[in-house]
HTML snippet that shows the backbone in 3Dmol.js (N, CA, C, O; Angstrom):
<script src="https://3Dmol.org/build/3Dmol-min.js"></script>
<div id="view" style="width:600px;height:400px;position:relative"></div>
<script>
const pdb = `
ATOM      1  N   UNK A   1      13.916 -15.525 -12.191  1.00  0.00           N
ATOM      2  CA  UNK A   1      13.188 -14.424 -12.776  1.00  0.00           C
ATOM      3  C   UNK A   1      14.184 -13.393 -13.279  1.00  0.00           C
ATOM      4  O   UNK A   1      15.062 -12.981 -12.520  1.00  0.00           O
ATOM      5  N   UNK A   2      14.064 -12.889 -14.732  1.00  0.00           N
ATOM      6  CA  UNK A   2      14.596 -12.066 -14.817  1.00  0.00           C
ATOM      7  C   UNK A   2      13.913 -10.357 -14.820  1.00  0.00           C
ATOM      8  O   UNK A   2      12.706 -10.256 -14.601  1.00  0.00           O
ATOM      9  N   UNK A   3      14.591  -9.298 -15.028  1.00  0.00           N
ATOM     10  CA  UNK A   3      13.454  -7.776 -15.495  1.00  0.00           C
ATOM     11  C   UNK A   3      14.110  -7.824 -16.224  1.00  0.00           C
ATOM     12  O   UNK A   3      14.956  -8.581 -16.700  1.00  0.00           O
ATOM     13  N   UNK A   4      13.481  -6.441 -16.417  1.00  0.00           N
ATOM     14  CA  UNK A   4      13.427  -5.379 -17.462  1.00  0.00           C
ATOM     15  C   UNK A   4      12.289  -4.191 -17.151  1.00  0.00           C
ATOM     16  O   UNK A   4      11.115  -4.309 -17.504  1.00  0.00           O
ATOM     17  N   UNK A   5      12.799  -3.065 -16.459  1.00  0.00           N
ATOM     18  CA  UNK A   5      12.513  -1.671 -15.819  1.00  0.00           C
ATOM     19  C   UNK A   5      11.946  -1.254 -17.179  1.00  0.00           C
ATOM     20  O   UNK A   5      12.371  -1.728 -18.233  1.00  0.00           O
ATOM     21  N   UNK A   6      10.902  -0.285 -17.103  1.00  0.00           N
ATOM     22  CA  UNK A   6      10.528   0.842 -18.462  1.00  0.00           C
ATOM     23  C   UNK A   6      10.328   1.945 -17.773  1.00  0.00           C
ATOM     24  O   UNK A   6      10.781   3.006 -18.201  1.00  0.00           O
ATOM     25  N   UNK A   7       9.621   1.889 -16.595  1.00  0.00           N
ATOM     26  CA  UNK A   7       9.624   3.298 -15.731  1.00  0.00           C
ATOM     27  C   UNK A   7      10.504   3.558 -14.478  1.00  0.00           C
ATOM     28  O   UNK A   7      10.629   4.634 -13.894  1.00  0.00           O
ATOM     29  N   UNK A   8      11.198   2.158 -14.119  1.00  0.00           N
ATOM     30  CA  UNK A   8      12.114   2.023 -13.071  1.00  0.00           C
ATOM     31  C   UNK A   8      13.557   2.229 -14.175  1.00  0.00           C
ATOM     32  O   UNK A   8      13.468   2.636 -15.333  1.00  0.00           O
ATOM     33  N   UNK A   9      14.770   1.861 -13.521  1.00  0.00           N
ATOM     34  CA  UNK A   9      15.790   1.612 -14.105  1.00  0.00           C
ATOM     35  C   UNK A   9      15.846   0.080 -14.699  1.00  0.00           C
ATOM     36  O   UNK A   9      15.544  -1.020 -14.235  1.00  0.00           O
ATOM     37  N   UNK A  10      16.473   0.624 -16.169  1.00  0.00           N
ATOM     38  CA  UNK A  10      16.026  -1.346 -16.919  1.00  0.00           C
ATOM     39  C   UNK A  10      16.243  -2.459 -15.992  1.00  0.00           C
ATOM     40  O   UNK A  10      15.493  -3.430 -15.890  1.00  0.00           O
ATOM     41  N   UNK A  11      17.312  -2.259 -15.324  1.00  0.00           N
ATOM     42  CA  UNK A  11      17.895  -3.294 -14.867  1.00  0.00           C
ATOM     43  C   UNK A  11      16.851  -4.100 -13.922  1.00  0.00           C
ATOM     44  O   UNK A  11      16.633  -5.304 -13.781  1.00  0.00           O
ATOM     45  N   UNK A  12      16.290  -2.924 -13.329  1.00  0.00           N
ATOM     46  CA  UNK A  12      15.155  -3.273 -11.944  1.00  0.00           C
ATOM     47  C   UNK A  12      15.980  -3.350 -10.686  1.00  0.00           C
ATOM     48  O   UNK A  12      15.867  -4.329  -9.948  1.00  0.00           O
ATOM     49  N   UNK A  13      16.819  -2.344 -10.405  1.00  0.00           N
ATOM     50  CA  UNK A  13      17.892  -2.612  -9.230  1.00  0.00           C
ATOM     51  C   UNK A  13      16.554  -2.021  -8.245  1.00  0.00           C
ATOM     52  O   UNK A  13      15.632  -1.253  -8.519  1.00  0.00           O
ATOM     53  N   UNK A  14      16.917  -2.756  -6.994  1.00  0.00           N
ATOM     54  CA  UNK A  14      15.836  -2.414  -6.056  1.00  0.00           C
ATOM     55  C   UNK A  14      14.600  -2.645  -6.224  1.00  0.00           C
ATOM     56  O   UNK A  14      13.878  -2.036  -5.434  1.00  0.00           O
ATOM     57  N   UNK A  15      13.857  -3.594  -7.292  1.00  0.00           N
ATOM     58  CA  UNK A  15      12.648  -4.229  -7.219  1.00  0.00           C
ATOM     59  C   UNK A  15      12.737  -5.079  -6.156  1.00  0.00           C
ATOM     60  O   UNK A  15      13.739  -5.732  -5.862  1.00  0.00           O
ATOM     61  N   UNK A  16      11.801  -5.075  -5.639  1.00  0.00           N
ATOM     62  CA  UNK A  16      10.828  -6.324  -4.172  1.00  0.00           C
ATOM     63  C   UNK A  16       9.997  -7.540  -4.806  1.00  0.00           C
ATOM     64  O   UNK A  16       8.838  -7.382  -5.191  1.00  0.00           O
ATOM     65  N   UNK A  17      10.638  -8.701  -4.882  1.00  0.00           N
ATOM     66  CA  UNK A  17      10.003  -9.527  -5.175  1.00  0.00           C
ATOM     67  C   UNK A  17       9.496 -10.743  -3.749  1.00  0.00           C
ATOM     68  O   UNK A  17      10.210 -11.406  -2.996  1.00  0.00           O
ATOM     69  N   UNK A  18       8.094 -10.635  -3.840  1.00  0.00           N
ATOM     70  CA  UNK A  18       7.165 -11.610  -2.674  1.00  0.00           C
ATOM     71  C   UNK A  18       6.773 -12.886  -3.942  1.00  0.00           C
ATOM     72  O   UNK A  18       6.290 -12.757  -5.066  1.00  0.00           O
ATOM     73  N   UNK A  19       7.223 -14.116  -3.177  1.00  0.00           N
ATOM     74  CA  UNK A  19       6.210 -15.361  -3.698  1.00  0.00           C
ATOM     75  C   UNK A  19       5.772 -16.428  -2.395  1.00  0.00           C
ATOM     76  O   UNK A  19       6.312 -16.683  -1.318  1.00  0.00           O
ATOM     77  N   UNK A  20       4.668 -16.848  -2.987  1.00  0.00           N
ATOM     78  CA  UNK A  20       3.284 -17.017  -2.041  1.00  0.00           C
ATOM     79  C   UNK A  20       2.836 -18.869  -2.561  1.00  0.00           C
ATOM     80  O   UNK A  20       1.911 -19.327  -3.231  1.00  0.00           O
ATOM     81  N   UNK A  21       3.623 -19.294  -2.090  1.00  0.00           N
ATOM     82  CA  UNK A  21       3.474 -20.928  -2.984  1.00  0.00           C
ATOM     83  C   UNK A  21       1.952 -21.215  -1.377  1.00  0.00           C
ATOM     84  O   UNK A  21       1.607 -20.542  -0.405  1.00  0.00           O
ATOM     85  N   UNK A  22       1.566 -22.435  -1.913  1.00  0.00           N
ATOM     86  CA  UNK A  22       0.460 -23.278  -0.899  1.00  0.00           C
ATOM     87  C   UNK A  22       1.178 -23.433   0.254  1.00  0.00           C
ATOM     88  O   UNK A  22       2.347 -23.817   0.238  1.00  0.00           O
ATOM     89  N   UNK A  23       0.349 -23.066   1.636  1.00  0.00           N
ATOM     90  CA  UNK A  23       0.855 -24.496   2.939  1.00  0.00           C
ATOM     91  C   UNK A  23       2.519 -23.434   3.169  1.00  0.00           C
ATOM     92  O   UNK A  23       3.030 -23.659   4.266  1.00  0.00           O
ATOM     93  N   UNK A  24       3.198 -22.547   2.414  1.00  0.00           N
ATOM     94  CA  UNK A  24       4.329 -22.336   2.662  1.00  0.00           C
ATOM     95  C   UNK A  24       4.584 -20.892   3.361  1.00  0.00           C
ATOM     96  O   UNK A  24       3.597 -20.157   3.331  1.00  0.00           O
ATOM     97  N   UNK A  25       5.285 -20.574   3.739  1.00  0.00           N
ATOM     98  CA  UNK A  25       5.955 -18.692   4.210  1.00  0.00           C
ATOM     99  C   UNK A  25       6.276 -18.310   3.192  1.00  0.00           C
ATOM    100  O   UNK A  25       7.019 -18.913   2.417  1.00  0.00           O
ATOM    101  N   UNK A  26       5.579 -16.829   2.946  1.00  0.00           N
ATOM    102  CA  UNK A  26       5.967 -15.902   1.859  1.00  0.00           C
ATOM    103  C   UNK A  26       7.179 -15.982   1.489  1.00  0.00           C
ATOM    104  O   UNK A  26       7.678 -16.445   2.515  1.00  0.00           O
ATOM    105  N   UNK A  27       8.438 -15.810   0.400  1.00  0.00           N
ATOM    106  CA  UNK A  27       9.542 -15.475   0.169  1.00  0.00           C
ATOM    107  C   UNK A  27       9.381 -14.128  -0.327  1.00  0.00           C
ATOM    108  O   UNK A  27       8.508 -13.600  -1.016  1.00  0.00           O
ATOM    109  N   UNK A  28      10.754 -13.588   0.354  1.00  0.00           N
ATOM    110  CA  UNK A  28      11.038 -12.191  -0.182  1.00  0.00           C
ATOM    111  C   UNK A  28      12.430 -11.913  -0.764  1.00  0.00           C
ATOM    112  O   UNK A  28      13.445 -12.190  -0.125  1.00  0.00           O
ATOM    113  N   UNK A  29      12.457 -11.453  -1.784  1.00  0.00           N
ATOM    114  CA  UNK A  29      14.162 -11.351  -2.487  1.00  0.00           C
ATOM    115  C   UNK A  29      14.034  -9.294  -3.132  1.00  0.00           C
ATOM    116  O   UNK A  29      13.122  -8.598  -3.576  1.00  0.00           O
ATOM    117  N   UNK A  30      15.575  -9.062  -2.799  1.00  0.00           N
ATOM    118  CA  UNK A  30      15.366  -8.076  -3.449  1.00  0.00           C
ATOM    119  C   UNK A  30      16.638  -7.810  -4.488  1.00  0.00           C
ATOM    120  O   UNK A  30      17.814  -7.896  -4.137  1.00  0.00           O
ATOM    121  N   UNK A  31      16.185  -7.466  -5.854  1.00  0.00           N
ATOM    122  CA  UNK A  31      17.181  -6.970  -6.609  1.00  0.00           C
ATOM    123  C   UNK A  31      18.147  -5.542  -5.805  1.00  0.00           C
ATOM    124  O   UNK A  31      17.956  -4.452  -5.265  1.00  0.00           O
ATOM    125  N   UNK A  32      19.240  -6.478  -6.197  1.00  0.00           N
ATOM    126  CA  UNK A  32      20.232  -5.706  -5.810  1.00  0.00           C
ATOM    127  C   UNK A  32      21.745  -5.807  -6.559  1.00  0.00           C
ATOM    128  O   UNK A  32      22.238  -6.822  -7.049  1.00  0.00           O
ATOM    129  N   UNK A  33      22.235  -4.681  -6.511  1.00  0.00           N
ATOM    130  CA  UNK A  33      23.532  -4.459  -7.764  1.00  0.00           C
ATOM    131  C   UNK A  33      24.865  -5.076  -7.828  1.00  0.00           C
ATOM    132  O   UNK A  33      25.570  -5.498  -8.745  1.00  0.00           O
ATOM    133  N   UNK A  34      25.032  -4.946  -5.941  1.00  0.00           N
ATOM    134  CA  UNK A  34      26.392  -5.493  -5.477  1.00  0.00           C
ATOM    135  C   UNK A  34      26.568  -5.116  -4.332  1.00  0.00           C
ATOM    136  O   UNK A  34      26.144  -4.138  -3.718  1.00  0.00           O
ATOM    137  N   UNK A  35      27.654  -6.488  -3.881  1.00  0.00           N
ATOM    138  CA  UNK A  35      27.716  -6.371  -2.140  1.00  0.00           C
ATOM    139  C   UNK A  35      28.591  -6.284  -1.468  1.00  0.00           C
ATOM    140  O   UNK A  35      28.675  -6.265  -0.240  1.00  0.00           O
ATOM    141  N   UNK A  36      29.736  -6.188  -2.702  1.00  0.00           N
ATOM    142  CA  UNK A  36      31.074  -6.122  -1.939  1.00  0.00           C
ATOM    143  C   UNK A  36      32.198  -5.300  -2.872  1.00  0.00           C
ATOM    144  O   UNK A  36      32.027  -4.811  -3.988  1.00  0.00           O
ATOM    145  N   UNK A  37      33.346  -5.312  -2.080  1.00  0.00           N
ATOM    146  CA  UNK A  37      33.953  -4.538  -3.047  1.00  0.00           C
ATOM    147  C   UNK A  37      34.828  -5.512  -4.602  1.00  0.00           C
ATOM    148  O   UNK A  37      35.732  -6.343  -4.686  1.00  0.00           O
ATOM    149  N   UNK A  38      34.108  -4.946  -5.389  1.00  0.00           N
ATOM    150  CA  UNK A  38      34.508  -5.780  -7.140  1.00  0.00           C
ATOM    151  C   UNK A  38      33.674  -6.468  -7.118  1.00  0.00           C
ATOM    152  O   UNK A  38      33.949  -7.318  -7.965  1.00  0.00           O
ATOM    153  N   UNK A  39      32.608  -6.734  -6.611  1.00  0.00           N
ATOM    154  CA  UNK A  39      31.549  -7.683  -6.676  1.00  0.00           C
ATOM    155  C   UNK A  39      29.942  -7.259  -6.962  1.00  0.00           C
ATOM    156  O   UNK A  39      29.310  -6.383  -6.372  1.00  0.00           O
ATOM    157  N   UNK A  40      29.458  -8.167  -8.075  1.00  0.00           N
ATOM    158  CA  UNK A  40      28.364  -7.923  -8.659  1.00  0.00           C
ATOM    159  C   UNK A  40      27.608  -9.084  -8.559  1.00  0.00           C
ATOM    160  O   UNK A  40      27.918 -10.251  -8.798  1.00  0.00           O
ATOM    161  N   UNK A  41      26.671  -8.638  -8.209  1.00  0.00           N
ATOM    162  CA  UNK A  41      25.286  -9.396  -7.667  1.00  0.00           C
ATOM    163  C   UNK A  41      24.616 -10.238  -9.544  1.00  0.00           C
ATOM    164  O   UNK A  41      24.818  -9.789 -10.672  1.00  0.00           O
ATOM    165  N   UNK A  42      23.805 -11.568  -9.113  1.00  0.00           N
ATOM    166  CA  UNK A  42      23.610 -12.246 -10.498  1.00  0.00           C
ATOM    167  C   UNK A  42      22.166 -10.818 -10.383  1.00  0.00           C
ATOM    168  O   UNK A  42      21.958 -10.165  -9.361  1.00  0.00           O
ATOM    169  N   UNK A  43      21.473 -10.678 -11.556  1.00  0.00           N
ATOM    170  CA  UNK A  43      20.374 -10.418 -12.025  1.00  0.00           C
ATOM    171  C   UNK A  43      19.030 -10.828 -11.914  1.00  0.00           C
ATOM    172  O   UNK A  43      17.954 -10.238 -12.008  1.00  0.00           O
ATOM    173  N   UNK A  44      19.477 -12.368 -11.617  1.00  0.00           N
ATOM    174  CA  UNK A  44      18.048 -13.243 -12.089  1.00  0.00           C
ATOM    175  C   UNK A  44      18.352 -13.722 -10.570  1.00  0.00           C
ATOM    176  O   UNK A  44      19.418 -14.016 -10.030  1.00  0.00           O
ATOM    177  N   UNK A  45      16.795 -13.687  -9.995  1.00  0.00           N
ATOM    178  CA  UNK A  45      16.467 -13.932  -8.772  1.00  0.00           C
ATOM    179  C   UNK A  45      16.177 -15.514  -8.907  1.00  0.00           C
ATOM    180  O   UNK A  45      15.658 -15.820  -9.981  1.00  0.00           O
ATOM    181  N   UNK A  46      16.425 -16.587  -7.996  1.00  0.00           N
ATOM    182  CA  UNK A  46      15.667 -17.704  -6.795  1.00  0.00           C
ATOM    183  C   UNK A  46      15.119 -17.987  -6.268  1.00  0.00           C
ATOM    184  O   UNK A  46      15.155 -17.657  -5.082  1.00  0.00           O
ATOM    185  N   UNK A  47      14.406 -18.628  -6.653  1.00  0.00           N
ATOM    186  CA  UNK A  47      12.906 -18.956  -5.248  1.00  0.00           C
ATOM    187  C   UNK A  47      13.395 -20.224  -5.275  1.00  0.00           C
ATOM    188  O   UNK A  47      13.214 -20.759  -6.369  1.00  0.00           O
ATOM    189  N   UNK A  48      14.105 -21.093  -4.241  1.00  0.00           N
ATOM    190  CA  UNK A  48      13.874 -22.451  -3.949  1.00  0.00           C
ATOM    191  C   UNK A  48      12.517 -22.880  -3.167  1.00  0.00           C
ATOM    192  O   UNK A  48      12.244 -22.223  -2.162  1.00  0.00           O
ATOM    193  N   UNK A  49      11.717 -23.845  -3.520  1.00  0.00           N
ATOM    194  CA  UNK A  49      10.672 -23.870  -3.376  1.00  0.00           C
ATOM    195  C   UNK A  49      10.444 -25.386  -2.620  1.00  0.00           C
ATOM    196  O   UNK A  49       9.770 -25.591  -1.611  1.00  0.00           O
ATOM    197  N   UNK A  50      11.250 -26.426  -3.455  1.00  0.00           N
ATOM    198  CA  UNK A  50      11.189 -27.761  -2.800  1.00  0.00           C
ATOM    199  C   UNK A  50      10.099 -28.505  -4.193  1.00  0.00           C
ATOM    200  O   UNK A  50       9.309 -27.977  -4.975  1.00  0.00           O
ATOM    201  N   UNK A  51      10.574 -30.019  -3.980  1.00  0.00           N
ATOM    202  CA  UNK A  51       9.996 -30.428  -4.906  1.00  0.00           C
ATOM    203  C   UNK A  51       8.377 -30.303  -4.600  1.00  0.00           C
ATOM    204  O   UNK A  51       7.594 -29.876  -5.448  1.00  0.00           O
ATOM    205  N   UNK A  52       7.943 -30.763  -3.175  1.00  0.00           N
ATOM    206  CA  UNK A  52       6.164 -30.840  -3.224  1.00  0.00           C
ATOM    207  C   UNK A  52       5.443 -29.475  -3.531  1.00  0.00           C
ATOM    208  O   UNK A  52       4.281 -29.342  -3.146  1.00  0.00           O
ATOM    209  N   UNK A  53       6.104 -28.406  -4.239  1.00  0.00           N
ATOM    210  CA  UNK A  53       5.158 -27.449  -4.954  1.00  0.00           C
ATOM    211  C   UNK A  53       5.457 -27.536  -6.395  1.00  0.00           C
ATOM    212  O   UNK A  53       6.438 -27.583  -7.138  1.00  0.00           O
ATOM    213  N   UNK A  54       4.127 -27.535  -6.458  1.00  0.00           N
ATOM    214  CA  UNK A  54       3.761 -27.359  -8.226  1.00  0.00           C
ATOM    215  C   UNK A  54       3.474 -26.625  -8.817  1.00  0.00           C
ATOM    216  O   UNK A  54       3.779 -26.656 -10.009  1.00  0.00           O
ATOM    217  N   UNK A  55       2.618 -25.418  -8.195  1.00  0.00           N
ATOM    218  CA  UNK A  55       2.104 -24.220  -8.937  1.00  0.00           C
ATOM    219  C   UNK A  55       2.115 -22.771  -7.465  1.00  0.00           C
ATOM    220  O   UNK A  55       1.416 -22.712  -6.454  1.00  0.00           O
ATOM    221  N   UNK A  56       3.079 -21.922  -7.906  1.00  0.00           N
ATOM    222  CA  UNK A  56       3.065 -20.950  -7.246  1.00  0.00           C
ATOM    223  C   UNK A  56       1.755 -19.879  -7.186  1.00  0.00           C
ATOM    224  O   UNK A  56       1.231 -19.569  -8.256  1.00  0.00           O
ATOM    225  N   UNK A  57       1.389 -19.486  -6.295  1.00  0.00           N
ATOM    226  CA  UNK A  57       0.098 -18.830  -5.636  1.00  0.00           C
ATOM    227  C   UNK A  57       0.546 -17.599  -5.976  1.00  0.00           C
ATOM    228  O   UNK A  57       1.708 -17.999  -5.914  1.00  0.00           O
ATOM    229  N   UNK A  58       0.646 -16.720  -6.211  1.00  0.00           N
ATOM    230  CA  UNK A  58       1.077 -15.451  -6.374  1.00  0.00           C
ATOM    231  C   UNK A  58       2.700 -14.975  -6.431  1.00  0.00           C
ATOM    232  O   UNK A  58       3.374 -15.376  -5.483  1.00  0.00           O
ATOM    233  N   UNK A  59       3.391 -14.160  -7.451  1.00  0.00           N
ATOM    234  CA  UNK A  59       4.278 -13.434  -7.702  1.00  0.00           C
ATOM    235  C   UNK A  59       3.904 -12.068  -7.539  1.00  0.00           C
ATOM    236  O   UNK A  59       3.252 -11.617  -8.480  1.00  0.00           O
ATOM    237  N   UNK A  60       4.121 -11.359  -6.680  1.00  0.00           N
ATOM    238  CA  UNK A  60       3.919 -10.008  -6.583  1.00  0.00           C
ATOM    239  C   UNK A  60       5.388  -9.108  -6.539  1.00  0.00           C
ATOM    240  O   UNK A  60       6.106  -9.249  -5.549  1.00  0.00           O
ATOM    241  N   UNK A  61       5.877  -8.030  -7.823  1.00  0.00           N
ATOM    242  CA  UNK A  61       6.242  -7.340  -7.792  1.00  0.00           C
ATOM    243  C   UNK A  61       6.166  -5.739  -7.268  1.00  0.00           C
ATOM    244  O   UNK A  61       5.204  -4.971  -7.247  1.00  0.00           O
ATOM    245  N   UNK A  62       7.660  -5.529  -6.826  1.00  0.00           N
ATOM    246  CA  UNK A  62       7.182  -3.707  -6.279  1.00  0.00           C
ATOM    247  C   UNK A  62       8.469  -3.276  -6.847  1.00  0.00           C
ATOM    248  O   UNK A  62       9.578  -3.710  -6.535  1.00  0.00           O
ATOM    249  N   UNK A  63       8.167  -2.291  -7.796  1.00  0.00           N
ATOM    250  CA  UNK A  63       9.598  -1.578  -8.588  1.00  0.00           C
ATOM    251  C   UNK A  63       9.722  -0.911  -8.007  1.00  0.00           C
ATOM    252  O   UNK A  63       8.888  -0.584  -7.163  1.00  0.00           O
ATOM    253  N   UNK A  64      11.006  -0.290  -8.197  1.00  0.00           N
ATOM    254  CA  UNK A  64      11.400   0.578  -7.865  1.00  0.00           C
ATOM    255  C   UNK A  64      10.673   2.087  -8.223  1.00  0.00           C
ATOM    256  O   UNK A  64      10.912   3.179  -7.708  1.00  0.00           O
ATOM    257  N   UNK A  65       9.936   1.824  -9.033  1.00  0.00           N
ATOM    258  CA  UNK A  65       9.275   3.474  -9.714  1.00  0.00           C
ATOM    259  C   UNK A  65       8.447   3.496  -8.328  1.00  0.00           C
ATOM    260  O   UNK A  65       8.272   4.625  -7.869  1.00  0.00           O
ATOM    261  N   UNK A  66       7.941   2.474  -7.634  1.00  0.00           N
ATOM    262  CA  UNK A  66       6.554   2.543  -7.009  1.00  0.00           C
ATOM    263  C   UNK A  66       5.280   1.577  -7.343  1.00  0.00           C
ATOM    264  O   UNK A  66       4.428   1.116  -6.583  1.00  0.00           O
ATOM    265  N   UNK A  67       5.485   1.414  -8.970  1.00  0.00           N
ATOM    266  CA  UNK A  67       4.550   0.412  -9.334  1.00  0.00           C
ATOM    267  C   UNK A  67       4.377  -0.979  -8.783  1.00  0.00           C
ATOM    268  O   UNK A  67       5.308  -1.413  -8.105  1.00  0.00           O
ATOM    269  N   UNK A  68       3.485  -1.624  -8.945  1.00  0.00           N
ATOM    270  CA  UNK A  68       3.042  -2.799  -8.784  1.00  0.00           C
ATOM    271  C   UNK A  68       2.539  -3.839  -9.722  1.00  0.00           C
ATOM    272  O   UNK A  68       1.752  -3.606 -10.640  1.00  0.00           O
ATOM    273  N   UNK A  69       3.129  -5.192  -9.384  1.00  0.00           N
ATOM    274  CA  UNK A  69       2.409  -6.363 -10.543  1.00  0.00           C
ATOM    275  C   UNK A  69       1.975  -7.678  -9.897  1.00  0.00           C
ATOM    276  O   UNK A  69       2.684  -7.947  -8.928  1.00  0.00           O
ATOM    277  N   UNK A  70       1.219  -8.389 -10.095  1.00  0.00           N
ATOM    278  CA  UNK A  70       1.494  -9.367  -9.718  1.00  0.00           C
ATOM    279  C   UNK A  70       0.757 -10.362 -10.552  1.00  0.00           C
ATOM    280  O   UNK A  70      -0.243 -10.046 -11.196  1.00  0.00           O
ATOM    281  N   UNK A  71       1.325 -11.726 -10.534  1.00  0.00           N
ATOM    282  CA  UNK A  71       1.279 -13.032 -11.220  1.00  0.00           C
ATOM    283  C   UNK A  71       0.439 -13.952 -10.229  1.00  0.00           C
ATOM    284  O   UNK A  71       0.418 -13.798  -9.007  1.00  0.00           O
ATOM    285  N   UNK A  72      -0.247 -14.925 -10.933  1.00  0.00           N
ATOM    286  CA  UNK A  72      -1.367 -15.045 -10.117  1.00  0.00           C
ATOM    287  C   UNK A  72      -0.946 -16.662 -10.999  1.00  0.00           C
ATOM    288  O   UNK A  72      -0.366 -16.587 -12.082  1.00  0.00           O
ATOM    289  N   UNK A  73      -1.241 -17.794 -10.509  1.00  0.00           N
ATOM    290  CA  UNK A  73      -1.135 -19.311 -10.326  1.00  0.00           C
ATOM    291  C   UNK A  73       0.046 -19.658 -11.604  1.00  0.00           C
ATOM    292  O   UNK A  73      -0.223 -20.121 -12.713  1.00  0.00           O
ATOM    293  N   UNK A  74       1.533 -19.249 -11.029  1.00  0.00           N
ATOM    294  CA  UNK A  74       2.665 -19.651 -11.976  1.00  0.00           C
ATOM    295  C   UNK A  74       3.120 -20.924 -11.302  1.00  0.00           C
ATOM    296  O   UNK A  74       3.477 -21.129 -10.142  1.00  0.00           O
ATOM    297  N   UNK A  75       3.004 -21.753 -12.389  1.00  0.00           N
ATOM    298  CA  UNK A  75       3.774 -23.136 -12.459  1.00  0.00           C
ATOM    299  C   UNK A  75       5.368 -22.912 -12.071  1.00  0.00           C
ATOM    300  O   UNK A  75       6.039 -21.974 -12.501  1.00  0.00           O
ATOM    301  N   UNK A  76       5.728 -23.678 -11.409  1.00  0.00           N
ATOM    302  CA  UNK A  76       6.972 -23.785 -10.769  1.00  0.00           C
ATOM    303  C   UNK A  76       7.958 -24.249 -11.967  1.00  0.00           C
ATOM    304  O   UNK A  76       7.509 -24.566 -13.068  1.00  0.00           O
ATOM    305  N   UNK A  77       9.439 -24.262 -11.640  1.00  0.00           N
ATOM    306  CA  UNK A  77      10.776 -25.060 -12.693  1.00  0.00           C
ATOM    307  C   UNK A  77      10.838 -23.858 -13.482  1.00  0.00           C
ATOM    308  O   UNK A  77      11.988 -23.998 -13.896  1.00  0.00           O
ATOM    309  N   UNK A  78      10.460 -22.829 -13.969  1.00  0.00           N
ATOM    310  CA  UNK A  78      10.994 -22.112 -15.186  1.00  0.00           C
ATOM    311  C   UNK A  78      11.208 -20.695 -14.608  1.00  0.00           C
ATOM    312  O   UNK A  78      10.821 -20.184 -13.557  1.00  0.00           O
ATOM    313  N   UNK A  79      12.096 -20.135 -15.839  1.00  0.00           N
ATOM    314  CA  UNK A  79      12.573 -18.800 -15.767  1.00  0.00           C
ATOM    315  C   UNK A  79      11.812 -17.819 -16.285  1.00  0.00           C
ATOM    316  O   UNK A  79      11.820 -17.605 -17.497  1.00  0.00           O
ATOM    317  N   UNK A  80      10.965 -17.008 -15.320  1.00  0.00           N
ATOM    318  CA  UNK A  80      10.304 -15.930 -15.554  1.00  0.00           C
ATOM    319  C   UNK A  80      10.976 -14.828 -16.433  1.00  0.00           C
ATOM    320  O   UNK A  80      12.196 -14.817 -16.270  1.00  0.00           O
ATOM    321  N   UNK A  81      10.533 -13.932 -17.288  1.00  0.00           N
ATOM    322  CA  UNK A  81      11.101 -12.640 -18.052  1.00  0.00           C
ATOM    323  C   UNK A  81       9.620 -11.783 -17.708  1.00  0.00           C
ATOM    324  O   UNK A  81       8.536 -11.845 -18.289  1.00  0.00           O
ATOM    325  N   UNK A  82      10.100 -10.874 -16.388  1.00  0.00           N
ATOM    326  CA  UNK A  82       8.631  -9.801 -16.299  1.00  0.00           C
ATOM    327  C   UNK A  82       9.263  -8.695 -16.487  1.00  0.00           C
ATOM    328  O   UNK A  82      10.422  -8.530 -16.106  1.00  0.00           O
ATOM    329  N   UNK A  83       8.462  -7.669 -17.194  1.00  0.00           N
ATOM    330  CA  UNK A  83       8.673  -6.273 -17.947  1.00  0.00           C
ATOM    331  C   UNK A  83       7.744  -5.624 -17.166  1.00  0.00           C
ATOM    332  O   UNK A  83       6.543  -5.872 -17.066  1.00  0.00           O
ATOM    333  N   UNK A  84       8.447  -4.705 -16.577  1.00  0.00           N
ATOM    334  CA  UNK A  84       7.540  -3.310 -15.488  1.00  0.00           C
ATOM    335  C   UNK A  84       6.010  -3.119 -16.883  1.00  0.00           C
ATOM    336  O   UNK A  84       6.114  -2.811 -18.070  1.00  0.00           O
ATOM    337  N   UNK A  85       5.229  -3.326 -16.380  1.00  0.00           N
ATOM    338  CA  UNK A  85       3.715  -2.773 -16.664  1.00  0.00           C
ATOM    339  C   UNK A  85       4.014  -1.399 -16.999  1.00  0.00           C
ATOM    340  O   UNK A  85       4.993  -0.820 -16.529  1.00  0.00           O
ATOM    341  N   UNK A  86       2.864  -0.643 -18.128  1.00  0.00           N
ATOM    342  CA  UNK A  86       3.109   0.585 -17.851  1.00  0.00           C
ATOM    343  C   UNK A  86       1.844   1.442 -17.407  1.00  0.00           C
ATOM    344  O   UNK A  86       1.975   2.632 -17.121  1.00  0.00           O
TER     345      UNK A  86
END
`;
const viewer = $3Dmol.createViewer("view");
viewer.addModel(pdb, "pdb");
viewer.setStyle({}, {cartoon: {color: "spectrum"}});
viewer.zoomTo();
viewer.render();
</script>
């Protein structure tokens, strides 16, 4: 998944991302900038999921502004591009 902030910062540093596949435990990832010293964190978040899911149950975003989004029956294998709602 990648962002793009409009009321947060573009980047989306500090967005909360929850995904909610079938039968599985929530995942939680959070954008973040960097973790060490000279070191920069990738952008685009991971959900390893495993091959027996096919269609993810919910993507729920929490920006950093406060706002909220969420994605509701996303097919698994591809690279999300979500833009803060306004």
């Amino acid at each position: 998944m990648r962002w793009k902030g409009t009321a947060s910062n573009r980047d989306a540093i500090g967005a909360r991302v929850t995904v909610v596949a079938a039968d599985e435990k929530p995942l939680l990832r959070e954008l973040r900038a960097g973790g060490q010293f000279l070191g920069q964190n990738e952008s685009v978040l991971h959900f390893g999921l495993g091959s027996g899911v096919n269609i993810i149950e919910s993507v729920h975003v929490e920006w950093p502004s406060g706002a909220e989004q969420t994605l509701i029956n996303v097919e698994t294998n591809q690279l999300l591009d979500i833009t803060e709602a306004n």
